[in-house]
N, C-alpha and C positions, 0 to 999 in steps of 0.2 A: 069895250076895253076900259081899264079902270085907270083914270085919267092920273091916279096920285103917284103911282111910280113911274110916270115919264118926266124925267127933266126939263126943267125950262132954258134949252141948250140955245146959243146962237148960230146958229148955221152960214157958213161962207163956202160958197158953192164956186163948183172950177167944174170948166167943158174943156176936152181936148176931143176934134175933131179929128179923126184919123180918113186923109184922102190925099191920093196919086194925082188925081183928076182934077180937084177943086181950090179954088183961093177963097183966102177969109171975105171975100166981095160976093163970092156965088155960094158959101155954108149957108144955107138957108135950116138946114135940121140943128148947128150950132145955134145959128138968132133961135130958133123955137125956145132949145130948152133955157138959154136966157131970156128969153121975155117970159116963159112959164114957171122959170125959178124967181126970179124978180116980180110975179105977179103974184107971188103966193108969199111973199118978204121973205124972200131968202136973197141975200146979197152977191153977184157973183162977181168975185173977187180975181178970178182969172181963167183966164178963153188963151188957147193955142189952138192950130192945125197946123198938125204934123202927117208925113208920109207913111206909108204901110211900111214899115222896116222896125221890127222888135225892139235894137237898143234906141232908136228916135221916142219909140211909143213911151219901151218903160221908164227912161231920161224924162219924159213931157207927166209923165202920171205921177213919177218919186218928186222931181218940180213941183207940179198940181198941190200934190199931198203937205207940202213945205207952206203953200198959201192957205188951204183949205177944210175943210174937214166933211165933205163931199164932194167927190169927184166923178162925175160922170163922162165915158170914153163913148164918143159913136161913130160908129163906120168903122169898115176891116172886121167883121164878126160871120160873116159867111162862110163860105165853102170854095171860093173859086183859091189861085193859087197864090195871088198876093194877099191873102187875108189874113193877119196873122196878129191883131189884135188880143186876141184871148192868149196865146202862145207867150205877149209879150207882159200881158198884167195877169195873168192867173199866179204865176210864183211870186207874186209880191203880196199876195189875200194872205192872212194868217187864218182867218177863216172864212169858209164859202157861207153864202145864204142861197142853198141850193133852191128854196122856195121862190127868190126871186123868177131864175131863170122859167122853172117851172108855170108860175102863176103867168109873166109873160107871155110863153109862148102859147098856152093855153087861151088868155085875153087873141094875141093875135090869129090863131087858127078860128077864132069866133069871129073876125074882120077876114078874113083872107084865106083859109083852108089850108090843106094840106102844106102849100108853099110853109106856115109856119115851123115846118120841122129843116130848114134850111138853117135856122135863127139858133148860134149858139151863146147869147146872152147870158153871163152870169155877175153875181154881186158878193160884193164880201165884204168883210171891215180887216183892216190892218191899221197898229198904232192908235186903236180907237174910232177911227174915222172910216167913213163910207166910200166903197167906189163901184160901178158898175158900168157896167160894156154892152153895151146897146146897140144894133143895128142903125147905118146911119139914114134909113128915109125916114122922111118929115113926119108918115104914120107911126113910124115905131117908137119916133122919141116923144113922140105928142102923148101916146099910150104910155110908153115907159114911165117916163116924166111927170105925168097929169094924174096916172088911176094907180100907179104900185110906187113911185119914189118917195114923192112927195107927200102922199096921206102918210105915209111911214118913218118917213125919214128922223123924228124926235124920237120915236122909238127905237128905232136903230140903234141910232149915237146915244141912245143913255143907257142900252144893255152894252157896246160896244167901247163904250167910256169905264165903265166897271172895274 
């Protein structure tokens, strides 16, 4: 990749946890991607968890987006019947980066098999800025976060900045 057209952007990064189950004391997949965004200097400027319910999600993500200019969403991205994640941030993307989802789930059917077509993770930029919905176990966000967000994310935000 030719390093001259990517911006030399600052990045401030925002988690919202999305779970019924869990308190900010037991997000152990939220601590990941703050210590994996913080160890790669990216600054994370704000962390919520919030409940599986649409207007909580997209209220906590259009919030998010107000501090940040990456926002990564995990947990609520399945299939069962409080999952509704995607449902709640997909109409806020102005555009998808339908590669993300894809290169993911591909990465995780390489850890984990078929189970990876459960996973409907997608990414997109809105206003400029990054957001992506990610599965909330510790593997997915470690993969998410670690091998496709984060080697990309300058490049992202400086075609997404445009």
């Amino acid at each position: 990749m030719d390093p001259s057209h990517i911006q030399d952007i600052t990045i401030h990064g925002a988690v919202v946890t999305v779970s019924t189950s869990r308190t900010e004391d037991e997000d152990r997949s939220g601590a990941v991607i703050r210590h994996l965004l913080s160890g790669a200097g990216i600054s994370v400027v704000h962390y919520v968890l919030v409940p599986d319910e649409i207007s909580v999600i997209r209220e906590a993500v259009l919030d998010a987006l107000g501090h940040a200019n990456l926002v990564i969403v995990n947990g609520g991205t399945g299939l069962t019947h409080d999952d509704c994640t995607i449902e709640a941030v997909a109409p806020l993307l102005e555009k998808k980066m339908d590669g993300f989802g894809e290169l993911f789930r591909l990465k995780s059917y390489e850890e984990i098999g078929t189970r990876a077509l459960l996973s409907r993770a997608i990414g997109g930029v809105t206003g400029g800025k990054a957001v992506f919905c990610i599965p909330g176990s510790t593997g997915a966000v470690t993969l998410a976060t670690s091998t496709l967000i984060i080697p990309e994310i300058r490049h992202i935000l400086t075609h997404a900045s445009r």
